[in-house]
C-alpha positions as CSV (number, residue, x, y, z in Angstrom):
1,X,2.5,-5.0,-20.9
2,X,3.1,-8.9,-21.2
3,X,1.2,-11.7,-20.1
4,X,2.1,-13.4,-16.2
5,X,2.6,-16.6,-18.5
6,X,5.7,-14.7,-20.2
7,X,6.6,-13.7,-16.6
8,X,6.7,-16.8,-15.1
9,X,8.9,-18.6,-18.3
10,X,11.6,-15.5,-18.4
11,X,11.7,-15.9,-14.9
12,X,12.0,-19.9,-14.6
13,X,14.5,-19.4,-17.2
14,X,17.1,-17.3,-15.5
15,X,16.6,-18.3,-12.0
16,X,15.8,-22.0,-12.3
17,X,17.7,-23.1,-15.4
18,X,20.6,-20.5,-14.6
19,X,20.9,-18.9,-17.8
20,X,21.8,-15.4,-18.4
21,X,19.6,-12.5,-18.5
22,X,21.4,-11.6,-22.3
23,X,20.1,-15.1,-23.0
24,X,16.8,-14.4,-21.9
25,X,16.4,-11.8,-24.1
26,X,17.5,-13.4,-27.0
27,X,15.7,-16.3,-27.0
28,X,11.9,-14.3,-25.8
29,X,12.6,-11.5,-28.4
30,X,12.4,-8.8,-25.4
31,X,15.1,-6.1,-24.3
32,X,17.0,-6.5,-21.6
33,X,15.4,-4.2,-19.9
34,X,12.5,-5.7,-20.1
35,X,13.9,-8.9,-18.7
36,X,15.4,-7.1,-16.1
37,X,12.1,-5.8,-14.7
38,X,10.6,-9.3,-15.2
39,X,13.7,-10.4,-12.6
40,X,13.1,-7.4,-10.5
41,X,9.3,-7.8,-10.0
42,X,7.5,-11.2,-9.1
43,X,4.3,-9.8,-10.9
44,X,3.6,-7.5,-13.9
45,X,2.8,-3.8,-12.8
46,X,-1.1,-3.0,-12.9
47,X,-2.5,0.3,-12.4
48,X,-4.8,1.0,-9.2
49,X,-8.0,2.6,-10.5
50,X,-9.7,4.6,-7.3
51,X,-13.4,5.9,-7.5
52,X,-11.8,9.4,-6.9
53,X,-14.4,11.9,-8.3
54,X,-17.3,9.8,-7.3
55,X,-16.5,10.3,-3.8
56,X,-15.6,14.1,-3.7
57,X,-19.3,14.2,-6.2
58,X,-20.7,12.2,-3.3
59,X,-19.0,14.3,-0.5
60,X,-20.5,17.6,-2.2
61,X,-23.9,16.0,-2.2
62,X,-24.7,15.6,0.8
């Protein structure tokens, strides 16, 4: 996963500066791919972590 710093500059530099997304990658050293889902999304994925056998333990105990 990269930083929101990386984020933020891959993003700056294709939408701001107007430079292509082939570019992009060169110059950070990422696949396009990757700079692609850096355009797509405005922040890096992060994974939800739910409490989910505490509460069916907790549901049981009473």
């Amino acid at each position: 996963m990269f930083a929101v710093e990386i984020y933020a500059a891959v993003r700056r530099f294709v939408f701001v500066e107007g430079k292509s997304r082939r570019e992009a990658a060169r110059v950070f050293g990422l696949s396009r791919d990757a700079i692609s889902k850096m355009c797509r999304y405005s922040a890096p994925w992060r994974r939800a972590w739910h409490r989910i056998s505490a509460a069916i333990a907790d549901k049981w105990q009473r």
